[in-house]
N, CA, C and O of each residue as an XYZ file, in Angstrom:
344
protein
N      -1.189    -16.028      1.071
C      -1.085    -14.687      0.545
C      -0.816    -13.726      1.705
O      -1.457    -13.810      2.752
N       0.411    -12.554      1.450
C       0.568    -11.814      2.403
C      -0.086    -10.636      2.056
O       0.035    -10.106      0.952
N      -0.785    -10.204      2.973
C      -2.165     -8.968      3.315
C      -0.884     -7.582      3.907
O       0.256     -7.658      4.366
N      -1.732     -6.514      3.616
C      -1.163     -5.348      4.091
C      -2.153     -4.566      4.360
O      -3.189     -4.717      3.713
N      -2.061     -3.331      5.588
C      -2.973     -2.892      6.147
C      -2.960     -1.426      5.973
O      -1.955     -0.961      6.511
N      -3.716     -0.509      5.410
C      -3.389      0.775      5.519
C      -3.421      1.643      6.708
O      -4.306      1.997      7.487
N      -2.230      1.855      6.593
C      -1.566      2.544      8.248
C      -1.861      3.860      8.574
O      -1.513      4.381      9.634
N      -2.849      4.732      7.199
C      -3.476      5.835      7.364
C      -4.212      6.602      6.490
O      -3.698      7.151      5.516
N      -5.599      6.692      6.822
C      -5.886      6.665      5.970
C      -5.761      8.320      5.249
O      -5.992      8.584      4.069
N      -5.335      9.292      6.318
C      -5.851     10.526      5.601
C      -4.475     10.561      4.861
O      -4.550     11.143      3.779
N      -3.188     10.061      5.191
C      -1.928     10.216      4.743
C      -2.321      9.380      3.187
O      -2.331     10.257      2.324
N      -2.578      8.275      2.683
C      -3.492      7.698      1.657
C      -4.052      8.737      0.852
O      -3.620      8.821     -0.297
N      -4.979      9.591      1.248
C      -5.905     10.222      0.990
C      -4.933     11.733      0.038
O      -5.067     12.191     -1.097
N      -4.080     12.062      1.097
C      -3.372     13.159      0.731
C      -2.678     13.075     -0.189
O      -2.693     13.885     -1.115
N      -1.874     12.003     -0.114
C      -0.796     11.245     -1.418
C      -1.472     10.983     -1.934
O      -0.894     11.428     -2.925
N      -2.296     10.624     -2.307
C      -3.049     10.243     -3.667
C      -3.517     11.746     -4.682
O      -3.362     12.044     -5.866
N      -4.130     12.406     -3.522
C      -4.668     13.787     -4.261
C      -3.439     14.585     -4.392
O      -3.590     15.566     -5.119
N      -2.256     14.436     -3.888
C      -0.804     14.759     -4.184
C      -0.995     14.586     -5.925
O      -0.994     15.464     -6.789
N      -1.117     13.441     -6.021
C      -0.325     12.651     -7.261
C      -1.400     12.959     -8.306
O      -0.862     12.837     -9.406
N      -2.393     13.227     -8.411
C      -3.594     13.424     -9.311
C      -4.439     12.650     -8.596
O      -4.541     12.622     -7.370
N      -5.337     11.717     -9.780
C      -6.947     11.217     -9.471
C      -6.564      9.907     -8.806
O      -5.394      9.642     -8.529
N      -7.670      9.031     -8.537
C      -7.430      7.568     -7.867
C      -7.310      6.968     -8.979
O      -6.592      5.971     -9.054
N      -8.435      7.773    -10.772
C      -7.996      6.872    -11.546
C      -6.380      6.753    -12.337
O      -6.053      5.786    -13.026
N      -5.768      7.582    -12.146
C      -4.567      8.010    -12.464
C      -3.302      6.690    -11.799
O      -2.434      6.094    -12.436
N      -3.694      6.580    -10.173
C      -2.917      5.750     -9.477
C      -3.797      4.485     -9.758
O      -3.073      3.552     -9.410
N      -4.702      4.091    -10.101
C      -4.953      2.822     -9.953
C      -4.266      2.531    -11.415
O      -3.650      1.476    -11.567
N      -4.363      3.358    -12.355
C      -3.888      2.931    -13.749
C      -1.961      2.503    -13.722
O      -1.357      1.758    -14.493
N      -1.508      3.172    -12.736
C      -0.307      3.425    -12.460
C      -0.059      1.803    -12.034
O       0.739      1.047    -12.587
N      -0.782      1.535    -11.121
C      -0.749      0.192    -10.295
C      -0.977     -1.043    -10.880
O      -0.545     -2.123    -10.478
N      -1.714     -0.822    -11.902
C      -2.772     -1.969    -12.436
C      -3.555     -2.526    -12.030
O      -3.602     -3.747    -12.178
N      -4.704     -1.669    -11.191
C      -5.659     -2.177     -9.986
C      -6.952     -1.669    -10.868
O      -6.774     -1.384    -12.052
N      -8.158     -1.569    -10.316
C      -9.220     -0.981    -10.700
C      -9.430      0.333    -10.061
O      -8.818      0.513     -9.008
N     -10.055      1.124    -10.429
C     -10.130      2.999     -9.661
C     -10.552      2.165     -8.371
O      -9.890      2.140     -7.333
N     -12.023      1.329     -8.633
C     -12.654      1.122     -7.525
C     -11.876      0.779     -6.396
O     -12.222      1.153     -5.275
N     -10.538     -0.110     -6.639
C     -10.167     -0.977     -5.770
C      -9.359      0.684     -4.675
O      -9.226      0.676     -3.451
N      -9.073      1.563     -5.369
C      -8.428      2.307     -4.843
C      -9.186      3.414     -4.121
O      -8.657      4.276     -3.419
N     -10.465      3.293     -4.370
C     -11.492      4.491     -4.065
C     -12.164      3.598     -2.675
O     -12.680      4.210     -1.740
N     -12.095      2.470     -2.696
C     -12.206      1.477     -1.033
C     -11.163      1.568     -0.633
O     -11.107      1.210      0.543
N     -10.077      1.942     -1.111
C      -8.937      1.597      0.321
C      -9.520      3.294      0.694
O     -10.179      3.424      1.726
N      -9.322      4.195      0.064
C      -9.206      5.616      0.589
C     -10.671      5.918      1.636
O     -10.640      6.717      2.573
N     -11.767      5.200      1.295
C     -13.100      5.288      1.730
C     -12.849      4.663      3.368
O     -13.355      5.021      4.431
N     -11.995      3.741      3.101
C     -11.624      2.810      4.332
C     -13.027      1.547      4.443
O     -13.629      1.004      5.370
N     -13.079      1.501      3.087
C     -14.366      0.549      3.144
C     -13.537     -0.975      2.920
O     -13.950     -2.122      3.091
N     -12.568     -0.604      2.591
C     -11.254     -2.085      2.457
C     -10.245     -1.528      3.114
O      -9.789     -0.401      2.923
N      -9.864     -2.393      3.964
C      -8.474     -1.930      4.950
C      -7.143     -2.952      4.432
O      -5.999     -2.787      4.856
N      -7.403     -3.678      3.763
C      -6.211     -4.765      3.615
C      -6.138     -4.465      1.876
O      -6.893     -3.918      1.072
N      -5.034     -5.023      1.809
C      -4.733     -5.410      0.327
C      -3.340     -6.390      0.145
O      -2.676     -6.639      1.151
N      -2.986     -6.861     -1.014
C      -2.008     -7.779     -1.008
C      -0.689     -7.012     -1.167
O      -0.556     -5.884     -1.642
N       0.347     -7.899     -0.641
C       1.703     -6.457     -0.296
C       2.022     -6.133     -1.881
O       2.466     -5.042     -2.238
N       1.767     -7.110     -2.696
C       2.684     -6.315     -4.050
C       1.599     -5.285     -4.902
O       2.108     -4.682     -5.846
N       0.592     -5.117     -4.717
C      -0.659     -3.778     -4.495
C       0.288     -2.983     -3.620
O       1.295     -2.390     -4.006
N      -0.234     -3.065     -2.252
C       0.924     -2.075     -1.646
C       2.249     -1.475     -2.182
O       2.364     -0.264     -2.374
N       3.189     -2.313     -2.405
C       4.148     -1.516     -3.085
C       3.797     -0.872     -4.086
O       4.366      0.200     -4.292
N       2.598     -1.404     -5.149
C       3.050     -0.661     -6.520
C       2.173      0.674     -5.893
O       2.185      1.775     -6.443
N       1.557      0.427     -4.879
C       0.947      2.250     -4.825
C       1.879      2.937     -4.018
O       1.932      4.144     -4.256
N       2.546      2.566     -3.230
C       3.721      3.417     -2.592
C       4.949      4.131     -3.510
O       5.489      5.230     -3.383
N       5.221      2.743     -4.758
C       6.065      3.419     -5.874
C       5.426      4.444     -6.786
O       5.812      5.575     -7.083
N       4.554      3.893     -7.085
C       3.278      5.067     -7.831
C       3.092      6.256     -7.304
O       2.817      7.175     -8.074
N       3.210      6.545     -5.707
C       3.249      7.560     -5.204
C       4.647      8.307     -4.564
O       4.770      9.400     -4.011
N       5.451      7.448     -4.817
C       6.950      7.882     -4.608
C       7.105      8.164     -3.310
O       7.703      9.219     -3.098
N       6.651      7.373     -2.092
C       6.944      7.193     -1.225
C       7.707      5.675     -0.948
O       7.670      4.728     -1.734
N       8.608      5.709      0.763
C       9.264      4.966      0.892
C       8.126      3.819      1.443
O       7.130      4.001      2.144
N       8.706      2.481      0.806
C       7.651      1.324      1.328
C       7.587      1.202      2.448
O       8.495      1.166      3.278
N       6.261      1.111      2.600
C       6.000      0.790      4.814
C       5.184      2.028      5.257
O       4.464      2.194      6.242
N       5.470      2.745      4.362
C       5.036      4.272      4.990
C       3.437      4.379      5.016
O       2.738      4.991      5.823
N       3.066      3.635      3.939
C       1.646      3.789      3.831
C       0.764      2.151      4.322
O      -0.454      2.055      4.472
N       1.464      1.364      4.440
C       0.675      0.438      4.687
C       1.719     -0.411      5.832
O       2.874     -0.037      6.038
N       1.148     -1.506      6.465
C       2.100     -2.297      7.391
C       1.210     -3.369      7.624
O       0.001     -3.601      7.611
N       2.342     -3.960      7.854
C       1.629     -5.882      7.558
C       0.630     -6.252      8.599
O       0.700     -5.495      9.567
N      -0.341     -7.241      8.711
C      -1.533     -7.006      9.424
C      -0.910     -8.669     10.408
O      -1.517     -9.071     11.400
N       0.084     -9.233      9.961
C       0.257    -10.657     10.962
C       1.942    -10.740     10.782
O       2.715    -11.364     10.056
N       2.065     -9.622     12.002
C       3.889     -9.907     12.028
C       4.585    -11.302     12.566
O       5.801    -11.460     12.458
N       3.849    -12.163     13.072
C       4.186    -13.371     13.000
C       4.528    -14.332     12.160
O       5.153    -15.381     12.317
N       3.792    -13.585     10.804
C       4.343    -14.233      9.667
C       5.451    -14.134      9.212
O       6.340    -14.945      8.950
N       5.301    -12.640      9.099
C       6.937    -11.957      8.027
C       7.646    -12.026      9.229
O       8.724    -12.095      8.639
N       8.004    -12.072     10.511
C       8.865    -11.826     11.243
C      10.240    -12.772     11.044
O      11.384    -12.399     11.304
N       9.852    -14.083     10.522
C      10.554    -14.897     10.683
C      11.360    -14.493      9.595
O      12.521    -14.838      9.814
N      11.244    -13.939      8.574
C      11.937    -13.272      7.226
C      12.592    -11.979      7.476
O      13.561    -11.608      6.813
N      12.099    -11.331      8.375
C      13.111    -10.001      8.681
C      14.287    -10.282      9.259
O      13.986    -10.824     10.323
N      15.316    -10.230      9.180
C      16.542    -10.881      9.882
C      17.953     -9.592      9.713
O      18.298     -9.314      8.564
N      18.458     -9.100     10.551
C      19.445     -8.201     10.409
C      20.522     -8.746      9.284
O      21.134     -9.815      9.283
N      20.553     -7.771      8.417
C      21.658     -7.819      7.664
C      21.107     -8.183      5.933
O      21.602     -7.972      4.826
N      19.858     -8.815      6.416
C      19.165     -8.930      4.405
C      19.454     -8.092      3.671
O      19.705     -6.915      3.929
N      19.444     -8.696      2.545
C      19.738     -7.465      1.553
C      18.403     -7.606      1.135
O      17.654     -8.580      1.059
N      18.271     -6.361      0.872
C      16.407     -5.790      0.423
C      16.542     -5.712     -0.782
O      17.456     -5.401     -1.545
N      14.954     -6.209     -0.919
C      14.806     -6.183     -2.894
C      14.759     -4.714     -3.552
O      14.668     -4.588     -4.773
């Protein structure tokens, strides 16, 4: 399983209260409030990347912006100039 790391938390914090409540974005995501009220607390720092995306789309930011991968040794071997992105 690939993990993602939140890359900030007050930027998190802001976009979220941007967008309405945590329960608003977790409903958006299909997560639990809770799961979203620990990342913002910073009481959970990781989450799985397709969590990550759906809260970056949920918040209409560009992916990466809010979170970044916690073992670039993994994905590195998959980043390759010229991919076409999903």
């Amino acid at each position: 399983m690939v993990t993602v790391r939140v890359r900030s938390l007050a930027a998190l914090l802001e976009r979220t209260q941007a967008a309405g409540s945590q329960r608003q974005l977790a409903n958006a995501v299909g997560i639990s409030p809770t799961a979203i009220n620990l990342l913002i607390q910073g009481k959970r720092s990781t989450v799985r990347l397709d969590t990550a995306a759906g809260i970056e789309d949920a918040l209409g930011v560009p992916r990466g912006s809010l979170f970044v991968f916690t073992d670039l040794a993994l994905v590195a071997p998959y980043a390759r100039e010229g991919a076409d992105a999903a």
